[in-house]
MIKOL-321776 format. One record per residue: residue in one letter; y, x, z of N, C-alpha, C in turn. Coordinates in steps of 0.2 Angstrom, whole numbers, padded with zeros to 4 digits, always signed. Atoms other than C-alpha are relative to their C-alpha. Layout:
% residues N
AYXZYXZYXZ ...
% end
This chain:
% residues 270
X+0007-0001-0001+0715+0407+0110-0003-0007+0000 X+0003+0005+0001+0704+0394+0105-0004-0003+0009 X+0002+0002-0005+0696+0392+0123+0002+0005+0006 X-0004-0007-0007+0701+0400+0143-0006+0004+0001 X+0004-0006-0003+0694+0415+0144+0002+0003+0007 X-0003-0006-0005+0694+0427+0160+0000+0005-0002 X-0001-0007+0000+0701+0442+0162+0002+0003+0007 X-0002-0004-0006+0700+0454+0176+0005+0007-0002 X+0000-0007+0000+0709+0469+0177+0000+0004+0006 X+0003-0005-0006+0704+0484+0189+0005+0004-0002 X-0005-0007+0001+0717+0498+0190+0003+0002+0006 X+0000-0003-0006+0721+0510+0203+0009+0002+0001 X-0006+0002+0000+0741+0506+0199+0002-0005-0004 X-0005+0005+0005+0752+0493+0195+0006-0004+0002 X-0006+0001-0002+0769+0487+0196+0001-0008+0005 X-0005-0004-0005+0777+0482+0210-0003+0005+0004 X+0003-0002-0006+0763+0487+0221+0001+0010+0000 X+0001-0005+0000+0759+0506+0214+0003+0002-0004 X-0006-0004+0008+0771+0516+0200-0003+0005-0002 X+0002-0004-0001+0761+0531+0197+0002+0004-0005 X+0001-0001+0004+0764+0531+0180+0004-0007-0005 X-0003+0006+0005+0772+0521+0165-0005-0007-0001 X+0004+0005+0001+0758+0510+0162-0001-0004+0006 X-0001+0006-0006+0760+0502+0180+0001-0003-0003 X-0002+0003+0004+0770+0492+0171-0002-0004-0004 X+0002+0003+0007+0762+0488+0156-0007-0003+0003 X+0005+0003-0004+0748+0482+0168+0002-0007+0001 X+0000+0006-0004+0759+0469+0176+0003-0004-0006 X-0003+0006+0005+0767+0463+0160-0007-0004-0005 X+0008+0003+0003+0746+0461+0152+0000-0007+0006 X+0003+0004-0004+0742+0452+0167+0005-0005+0001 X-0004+0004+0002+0758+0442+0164-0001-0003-0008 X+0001+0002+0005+0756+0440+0148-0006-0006-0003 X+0008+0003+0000+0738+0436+0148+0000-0008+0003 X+0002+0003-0005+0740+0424+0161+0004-0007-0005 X-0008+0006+0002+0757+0413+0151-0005-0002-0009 X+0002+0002+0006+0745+0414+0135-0007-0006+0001 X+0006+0005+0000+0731+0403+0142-0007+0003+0003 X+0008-0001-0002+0717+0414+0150+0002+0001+0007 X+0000-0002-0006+0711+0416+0168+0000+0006+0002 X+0000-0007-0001+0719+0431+0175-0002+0001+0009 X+0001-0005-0006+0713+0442+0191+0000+0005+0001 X-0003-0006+0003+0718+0458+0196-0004+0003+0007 X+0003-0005-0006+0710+0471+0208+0002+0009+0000 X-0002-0009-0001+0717+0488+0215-0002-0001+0008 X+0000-0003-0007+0716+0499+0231+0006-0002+0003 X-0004+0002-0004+0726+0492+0247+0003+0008+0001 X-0004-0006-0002+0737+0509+0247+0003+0000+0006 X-0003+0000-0007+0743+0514+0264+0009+0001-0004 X-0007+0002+0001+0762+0513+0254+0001-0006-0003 X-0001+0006+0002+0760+0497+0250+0002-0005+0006 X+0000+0003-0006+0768+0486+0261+0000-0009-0001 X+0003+0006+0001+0761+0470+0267+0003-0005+0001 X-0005+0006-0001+0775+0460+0274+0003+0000-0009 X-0004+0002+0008+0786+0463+0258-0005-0005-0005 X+0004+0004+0007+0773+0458+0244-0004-0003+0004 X+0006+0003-0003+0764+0446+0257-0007-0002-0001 X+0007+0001+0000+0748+0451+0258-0005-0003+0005 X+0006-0001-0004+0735+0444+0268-0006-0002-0002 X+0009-0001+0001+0715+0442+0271-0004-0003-0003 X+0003+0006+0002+0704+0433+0262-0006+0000+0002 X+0004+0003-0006+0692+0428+0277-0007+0001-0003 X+0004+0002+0004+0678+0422+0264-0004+0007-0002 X+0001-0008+0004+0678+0441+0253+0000+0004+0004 X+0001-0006-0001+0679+0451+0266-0006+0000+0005 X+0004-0003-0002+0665+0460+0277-0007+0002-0005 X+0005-0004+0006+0657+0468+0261+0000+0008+0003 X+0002-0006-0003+0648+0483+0267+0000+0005-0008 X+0002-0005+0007+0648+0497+0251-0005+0003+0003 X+0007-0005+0001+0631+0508+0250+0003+0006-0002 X+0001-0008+0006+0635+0526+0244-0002+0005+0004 X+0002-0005-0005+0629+0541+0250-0004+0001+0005 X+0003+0002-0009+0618+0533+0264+0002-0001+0003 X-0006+0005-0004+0632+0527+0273+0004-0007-0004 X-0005+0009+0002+0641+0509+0272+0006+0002+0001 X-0006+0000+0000+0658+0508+0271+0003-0008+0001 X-0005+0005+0000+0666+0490+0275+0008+0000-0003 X-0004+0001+0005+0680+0482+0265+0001-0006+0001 X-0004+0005-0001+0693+0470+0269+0003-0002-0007 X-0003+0001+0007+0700+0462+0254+0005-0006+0001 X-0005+0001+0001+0716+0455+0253+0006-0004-0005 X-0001+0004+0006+0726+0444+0241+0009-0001+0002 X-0007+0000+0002+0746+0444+0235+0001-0006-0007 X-0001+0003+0003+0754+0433+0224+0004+0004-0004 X-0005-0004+0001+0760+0442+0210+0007-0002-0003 X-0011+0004-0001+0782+0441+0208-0002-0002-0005 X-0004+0003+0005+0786+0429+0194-0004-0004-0003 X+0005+0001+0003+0768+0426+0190-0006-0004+0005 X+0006+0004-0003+0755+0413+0196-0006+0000-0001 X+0007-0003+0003+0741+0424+0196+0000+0004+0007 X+0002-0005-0006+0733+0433+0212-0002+0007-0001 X+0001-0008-0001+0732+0452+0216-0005+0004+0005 X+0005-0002-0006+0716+0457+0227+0001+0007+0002 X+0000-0006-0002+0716+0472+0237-0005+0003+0003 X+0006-0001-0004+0702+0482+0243+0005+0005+0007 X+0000-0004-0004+0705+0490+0261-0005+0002+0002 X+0006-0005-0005+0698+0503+0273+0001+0003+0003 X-0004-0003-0005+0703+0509+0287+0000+0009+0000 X-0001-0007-0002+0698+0527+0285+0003+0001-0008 X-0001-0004+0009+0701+0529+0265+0006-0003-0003 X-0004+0004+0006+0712+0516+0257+0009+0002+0004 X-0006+0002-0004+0727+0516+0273+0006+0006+0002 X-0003-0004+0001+0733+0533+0270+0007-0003-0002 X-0004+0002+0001+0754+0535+0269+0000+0002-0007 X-0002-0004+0005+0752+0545+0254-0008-0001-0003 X+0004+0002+0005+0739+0541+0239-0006+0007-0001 X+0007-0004-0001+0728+0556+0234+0003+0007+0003 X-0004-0007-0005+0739+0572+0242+0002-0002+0007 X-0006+0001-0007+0744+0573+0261+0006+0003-0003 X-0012-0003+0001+0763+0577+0265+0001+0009-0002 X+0000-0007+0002+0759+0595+0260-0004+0000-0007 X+0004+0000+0009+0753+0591+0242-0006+0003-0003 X+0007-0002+0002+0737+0596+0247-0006-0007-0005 X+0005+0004+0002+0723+0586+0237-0005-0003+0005 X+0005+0001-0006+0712+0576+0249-0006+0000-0003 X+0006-0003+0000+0695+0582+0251-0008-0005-0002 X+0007+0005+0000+0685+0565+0250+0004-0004-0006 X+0000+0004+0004+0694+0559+0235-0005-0004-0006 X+0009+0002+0002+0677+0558+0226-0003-0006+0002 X+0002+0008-0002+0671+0546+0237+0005-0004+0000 X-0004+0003-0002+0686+0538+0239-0002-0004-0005 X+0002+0003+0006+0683+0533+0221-0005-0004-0003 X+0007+0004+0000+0665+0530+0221+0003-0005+0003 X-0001+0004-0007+0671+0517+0237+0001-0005-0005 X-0005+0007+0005+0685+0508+0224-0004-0002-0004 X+0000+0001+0008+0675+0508+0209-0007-0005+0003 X+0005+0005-0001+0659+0499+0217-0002-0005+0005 X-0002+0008-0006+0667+0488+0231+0004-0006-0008 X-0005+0004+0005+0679+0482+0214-0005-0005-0001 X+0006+0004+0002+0661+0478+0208-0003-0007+0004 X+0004+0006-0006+0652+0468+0224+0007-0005+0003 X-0004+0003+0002+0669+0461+0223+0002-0006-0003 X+0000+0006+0005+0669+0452+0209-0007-0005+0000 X+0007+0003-0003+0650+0446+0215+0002-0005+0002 X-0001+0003-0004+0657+0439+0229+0006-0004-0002 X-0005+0005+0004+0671+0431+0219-0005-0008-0003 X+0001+0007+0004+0658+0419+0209+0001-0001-0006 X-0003+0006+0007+0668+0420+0193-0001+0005-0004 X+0002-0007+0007+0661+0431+0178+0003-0001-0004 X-0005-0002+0004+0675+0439+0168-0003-0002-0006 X+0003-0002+0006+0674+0438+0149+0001+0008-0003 X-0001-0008+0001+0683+0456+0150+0003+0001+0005 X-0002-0003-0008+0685+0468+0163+0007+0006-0003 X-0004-0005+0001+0702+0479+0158+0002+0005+0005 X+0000-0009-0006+0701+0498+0169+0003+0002-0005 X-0006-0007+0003+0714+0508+0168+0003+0005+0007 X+0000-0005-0006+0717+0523+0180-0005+0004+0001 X+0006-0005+0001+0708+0538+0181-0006+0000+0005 X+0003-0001-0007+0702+0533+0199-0006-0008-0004 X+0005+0004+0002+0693+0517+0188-0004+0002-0005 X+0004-0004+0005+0683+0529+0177-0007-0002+0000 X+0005+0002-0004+0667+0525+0185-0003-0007-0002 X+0003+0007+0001+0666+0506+0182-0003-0002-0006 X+0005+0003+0006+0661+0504+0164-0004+0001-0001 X+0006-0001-0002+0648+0515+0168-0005-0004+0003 X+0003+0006-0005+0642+0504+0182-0003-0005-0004 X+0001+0005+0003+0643+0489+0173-0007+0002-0004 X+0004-0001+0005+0632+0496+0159-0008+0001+0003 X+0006-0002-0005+0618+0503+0172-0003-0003+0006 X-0002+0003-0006+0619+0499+0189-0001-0007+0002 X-0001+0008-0001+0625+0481+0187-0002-0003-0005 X+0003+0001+0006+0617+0479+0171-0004-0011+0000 X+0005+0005-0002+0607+0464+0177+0003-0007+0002 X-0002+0007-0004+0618+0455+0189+0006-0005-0005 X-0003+0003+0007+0622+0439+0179+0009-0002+0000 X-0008-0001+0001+0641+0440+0184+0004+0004-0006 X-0002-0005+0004+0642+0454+0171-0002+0001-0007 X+0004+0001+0007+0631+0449+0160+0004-0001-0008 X-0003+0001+0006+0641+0443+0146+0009+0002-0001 X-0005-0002-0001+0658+0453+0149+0002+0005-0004 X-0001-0004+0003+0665+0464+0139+0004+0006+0003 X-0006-0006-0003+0675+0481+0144+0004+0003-0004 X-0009-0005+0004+0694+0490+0139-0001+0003+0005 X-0003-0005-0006+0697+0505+0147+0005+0005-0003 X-0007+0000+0002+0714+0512+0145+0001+0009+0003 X+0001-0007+0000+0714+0531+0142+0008+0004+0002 X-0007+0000-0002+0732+0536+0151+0003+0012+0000 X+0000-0009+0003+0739+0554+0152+0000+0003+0008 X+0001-0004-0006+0733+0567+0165+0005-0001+0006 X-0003+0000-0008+0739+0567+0183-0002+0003+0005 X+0003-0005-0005+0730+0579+0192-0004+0004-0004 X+0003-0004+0005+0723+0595+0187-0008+0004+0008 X+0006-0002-0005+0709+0597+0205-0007-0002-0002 X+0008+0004+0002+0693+0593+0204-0004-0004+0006 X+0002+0005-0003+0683+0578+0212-0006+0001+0008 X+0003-0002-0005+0673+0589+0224-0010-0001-0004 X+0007-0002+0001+0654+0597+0222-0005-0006+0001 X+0001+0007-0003+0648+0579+0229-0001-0005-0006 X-0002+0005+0005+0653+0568+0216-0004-0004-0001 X+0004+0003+0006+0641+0566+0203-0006-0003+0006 X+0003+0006-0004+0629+0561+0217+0002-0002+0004 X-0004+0005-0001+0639+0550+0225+0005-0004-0006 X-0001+0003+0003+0642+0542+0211-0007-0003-0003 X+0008+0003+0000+0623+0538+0209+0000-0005+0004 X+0001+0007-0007+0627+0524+0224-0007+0000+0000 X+0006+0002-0004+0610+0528+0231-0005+0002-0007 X+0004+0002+0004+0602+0532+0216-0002-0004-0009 X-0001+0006+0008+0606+0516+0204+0001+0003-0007 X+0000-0004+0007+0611+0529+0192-0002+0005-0003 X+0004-0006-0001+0602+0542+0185+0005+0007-0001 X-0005-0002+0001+0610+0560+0183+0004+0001-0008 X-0003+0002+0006+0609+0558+0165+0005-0004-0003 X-0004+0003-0001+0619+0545+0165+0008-0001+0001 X-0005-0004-0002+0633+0555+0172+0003+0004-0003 X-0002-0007+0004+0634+0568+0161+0006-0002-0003 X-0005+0002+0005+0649+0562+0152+0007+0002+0006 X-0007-0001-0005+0659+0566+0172-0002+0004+0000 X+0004-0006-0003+0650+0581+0173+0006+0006+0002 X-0006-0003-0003+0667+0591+0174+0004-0001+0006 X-0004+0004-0004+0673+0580+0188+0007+0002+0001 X-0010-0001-0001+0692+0583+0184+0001-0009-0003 X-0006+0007+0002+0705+0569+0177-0006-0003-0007 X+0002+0000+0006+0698+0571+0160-0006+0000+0000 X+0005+0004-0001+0681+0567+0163+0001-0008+0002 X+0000+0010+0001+0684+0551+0170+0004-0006-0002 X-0001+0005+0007+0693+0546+0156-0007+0000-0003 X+0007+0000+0005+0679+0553+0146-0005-0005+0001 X+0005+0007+0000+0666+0541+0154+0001-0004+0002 X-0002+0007+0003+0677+0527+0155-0002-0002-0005 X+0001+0001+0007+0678+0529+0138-0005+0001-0002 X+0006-0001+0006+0663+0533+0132-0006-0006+0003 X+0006+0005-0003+0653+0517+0142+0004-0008-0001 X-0005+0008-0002+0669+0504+0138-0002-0003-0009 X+0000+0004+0005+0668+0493+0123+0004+0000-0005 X-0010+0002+0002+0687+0495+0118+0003+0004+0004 X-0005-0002-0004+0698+0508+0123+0006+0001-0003 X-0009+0002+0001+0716+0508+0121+0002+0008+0001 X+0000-0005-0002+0726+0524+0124+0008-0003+0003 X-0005+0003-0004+0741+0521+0138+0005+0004+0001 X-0005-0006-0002+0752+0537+0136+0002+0001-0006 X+0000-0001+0007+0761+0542+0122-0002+0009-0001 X+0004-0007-0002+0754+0561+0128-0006-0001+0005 X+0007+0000-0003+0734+0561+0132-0002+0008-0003 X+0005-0004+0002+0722+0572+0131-0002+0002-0007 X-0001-0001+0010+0722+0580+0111-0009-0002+0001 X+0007+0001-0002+0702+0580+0116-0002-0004-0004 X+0003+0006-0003+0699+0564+0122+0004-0007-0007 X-0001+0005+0007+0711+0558+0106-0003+0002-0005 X+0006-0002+0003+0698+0567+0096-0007-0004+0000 X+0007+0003-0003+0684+0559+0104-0002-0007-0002 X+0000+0007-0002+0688+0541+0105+0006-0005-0007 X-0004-0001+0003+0701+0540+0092-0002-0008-0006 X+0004+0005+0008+0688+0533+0077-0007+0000+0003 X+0008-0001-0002+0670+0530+0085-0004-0006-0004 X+0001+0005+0001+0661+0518+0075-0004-0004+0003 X+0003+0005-0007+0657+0502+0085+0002-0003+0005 X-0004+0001-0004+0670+0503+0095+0006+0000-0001 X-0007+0002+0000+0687+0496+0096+0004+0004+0004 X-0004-0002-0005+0701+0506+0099+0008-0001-0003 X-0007+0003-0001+0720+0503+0103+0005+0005-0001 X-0005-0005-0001+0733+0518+0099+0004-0003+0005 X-0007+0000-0006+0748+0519+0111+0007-0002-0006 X-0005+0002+0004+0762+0510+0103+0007-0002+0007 X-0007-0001-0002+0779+0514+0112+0003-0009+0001 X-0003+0004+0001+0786+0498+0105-0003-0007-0001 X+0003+0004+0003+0772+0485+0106+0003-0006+0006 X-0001+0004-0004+0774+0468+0112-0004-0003+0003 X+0006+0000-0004+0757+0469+0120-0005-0007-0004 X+0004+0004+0005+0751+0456+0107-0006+0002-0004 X+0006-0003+0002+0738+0468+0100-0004+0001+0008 X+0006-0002-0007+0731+0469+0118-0003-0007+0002 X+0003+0007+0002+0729+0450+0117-0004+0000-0007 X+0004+0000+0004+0721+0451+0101-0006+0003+0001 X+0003-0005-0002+0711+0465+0106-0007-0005+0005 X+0004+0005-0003+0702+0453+0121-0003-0004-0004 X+0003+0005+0005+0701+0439+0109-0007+0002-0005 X+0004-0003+0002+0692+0450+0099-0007+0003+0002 X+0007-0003-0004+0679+0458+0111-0005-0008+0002 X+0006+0005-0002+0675+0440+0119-0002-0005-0005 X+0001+0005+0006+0673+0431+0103-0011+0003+0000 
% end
């Protein structure tokens, strides 16, 4: 690459921290990759309550954290947290929260029930990631979301944060992975995910089902460039996103050596 570009990734899994799914992985070998090719990488997920902090030593970053989130009328504070990732000299941010993030178990209790505020849990991640990166200082040339719980953010960007100059010349990949939940995000949602309004509900319609497969959909349909992260998605959403003209996308290649996912960047930030 002719010059260091940034790359953030936002993902709601990724290897060693969260395994939820094959693309874990292929998250930490991007952000290795990325990082060994010459651009500036940083990486942002939820502080999970099975993530442990001694092992991958996490601690606070004193500076980022007492960020208040807005949603729903209520604030929500946010600790945020920094790992060194293994093998890789590149930092791993973590959003906590004591009521939402510190769960032992991710979106089911120990009875495989679905938890009831996952909605908001999401709105929480997707627009603390945002005030996150604010409070960072350093505007991405592209922001890489992948996970269904990062659906949310391309949105954002486009709307919401449309303004603020951290985003302004950034580009979006959103990585369309294969279903993992068949519940729905609760009757709540779509207004709580208007944070207060910033978003109209027009704007939303693309989550309007509020399952898995929706917030692929409005990943996808508000990202720049999507990629597909499974080698079984949604026939749909491979329908939908497949050929759109104007926008770049990435098939699922089994055997890639993530070099079209470097090119792919090069190409959005050119």
């Amino acid at each position: 690459m002719s010059t260091k570009k940034r790359i953030l990734f936002i993902a709601n899994e990724m290897s060693p921290y969260v395994e939820l799914t094959e693309f874990s992985e292929i998250i930490n070998k991007l952000a290795i990759k990325s990082n060994d090719s010459g651009m500036e990488v940083r990486c942002i997920m939820p502080r999970f309550g099975i993530i442990n902090e001694r092992r991958h030593r996490l601690h606070e970053v004193v500076r980022l954290s007492g960020i208040n989130v807005s949603i729903g009328g209520d604030d929500y504070p946010l600790v945020i947290k920094v790992a060194s990732l293994p093998n890789a000299r590149l930092q791993v941010y973590f959003l906590d929260n004591e009521d939402f993030f510190k769960r032992k178990s991710i979106f089911t209790d120990e009875n495989a029930k679905w938890y009831d505020d996952n909605g908001l849990r999401t709105a929480l991640f997707c627009k603390g990631a945002l005030e996150t990166v604010k409070k960072f200082g350093w505007p991405p040339d592209i922001i890489h979301c992948s996970g269904w719980m990062t659906g949310l953010i391309p949105m954002f960007i486009k709307t919401a944060y449309k303004k603020e100059p951290v985003f302004s010349n950034c580009k979006v990949i959103y990585t369309i992975g294969e279903n993992t939940f068949k519940e729905k995000l609760g009757a709540d949602f779509l207004k709580l995910a208007t944070i207060n309004e910033q978003v109209t509900k027009k704007e939303l319609d693309f989550f309007k089902d509020i399952n898995n497969v929706a917030m692929f959909r409005g990943g996808a349909a508000y990202a720049d460039a999507v990629s597909f992260g499974a080698a079984v998605v949604d026939k749909k959403l491979v329908e939908e996103f497949s050929k759109i003209k104007g926008k770049k996308t990435l098939p699922f290649n089994a055997d890639s050596d993530l070099t079209d996912y470097l090119q792919l960047y090069d190409d959005l930030a050119k």
